[in-house]
C-alpha positions as CSV (number, residue, x, y, z in Angstrom):
1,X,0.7,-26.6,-54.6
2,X,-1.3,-23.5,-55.0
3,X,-3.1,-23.9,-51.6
4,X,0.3,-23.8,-49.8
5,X,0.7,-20.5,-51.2
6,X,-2.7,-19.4,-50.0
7,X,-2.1,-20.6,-46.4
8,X,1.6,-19.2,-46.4
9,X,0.1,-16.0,-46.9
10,X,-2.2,-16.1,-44.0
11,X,-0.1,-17.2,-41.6
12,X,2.3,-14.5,-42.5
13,X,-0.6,-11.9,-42.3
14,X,-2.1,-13.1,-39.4
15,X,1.6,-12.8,-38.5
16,X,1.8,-9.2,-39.2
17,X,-1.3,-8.0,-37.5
18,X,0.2,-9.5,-34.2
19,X,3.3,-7.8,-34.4
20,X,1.1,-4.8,-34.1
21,X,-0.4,-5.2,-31.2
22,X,2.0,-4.2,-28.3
23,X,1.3,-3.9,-24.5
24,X,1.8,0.0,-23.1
25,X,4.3,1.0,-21.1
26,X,3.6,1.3,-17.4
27,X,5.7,4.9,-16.3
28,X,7.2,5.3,-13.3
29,X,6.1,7.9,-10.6
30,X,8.9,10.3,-11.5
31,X,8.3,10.2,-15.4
32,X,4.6,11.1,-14.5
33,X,5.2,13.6,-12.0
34,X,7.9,15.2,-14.8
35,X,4.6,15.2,-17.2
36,X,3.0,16.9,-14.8
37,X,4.9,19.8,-14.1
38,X,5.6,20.6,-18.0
39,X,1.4,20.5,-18.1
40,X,1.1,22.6,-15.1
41,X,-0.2,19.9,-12.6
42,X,1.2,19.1,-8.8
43,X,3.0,15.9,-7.9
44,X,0.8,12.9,-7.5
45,X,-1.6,14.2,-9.4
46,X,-1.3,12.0,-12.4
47,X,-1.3,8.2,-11.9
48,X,-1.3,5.0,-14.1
49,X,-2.0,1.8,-12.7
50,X,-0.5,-1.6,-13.1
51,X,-3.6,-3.0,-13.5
52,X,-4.7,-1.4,-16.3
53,X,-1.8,0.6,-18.1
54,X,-3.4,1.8,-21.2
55,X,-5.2,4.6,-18.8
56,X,-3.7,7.1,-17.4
57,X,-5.5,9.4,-14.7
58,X,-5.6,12.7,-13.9
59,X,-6.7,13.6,-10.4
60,X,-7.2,17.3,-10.1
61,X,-10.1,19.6,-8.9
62,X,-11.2,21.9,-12.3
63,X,-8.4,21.7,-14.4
64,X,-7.8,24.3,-16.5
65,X,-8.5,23.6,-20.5
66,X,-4.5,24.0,-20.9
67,X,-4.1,21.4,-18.1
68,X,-6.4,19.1,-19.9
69,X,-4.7,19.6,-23.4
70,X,-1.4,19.0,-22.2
71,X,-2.4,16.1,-20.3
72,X,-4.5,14.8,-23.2
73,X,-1.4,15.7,-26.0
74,X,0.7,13.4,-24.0
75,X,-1.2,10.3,-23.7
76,X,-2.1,10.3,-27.2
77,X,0.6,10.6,-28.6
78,X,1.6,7.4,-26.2
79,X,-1.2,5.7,-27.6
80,X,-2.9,6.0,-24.1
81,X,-6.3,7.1,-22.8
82,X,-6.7,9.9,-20.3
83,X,-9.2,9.6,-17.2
84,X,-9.8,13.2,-15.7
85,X,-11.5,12.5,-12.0
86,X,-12.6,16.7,-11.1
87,X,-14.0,16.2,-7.8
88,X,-15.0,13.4,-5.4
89,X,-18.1,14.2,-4.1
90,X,-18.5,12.3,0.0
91,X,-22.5,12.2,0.8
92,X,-23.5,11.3,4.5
């Protein structure tokens, strides 16, 4: 009897811990581009791909530190990472 407890109480933990884990939300171009005009940043400029939604990318050439904070406040608190691509260098 008193293992049925013990096993009862892992499934319902192992129960809990999955209810945890939740897949992000992938944001639509105008919901980014409306982040990116509070922070400061042009259209187009921030992107999130299907592929791999918990990362969301910033494409702009030196951003300012304000740029980056506001950028960076908004995917935290989203739970989400933040990818900051400055410059593309092209080499011959």
């Amino acid at each position: 009897m008193r293992w049925r407890f013990k096993f009862l109480g892992m499934v319902l933990a192992a129960l809990s811990l999955t209810a945890c884990a939740t897949t992000p939300r992938l944001y639509s171009e105008t919901e980014l581009s409306a982040v990116g005009r509070a922070c400061g940043v042009s259209a187009g400029e921030v992107v999130q791909e299907a592929e791999e939604p918990r990362v969301v990318i910033l494409y702009r050439i030196a951003p300012s530190p304000a740029q980056r904070s506001c950028m960076a406040h908004w995917t935290r608190k989203r739970h989400l990472h933040l990818a900051v691509i400055e410059a593309v260098n092209f080499t011959d």
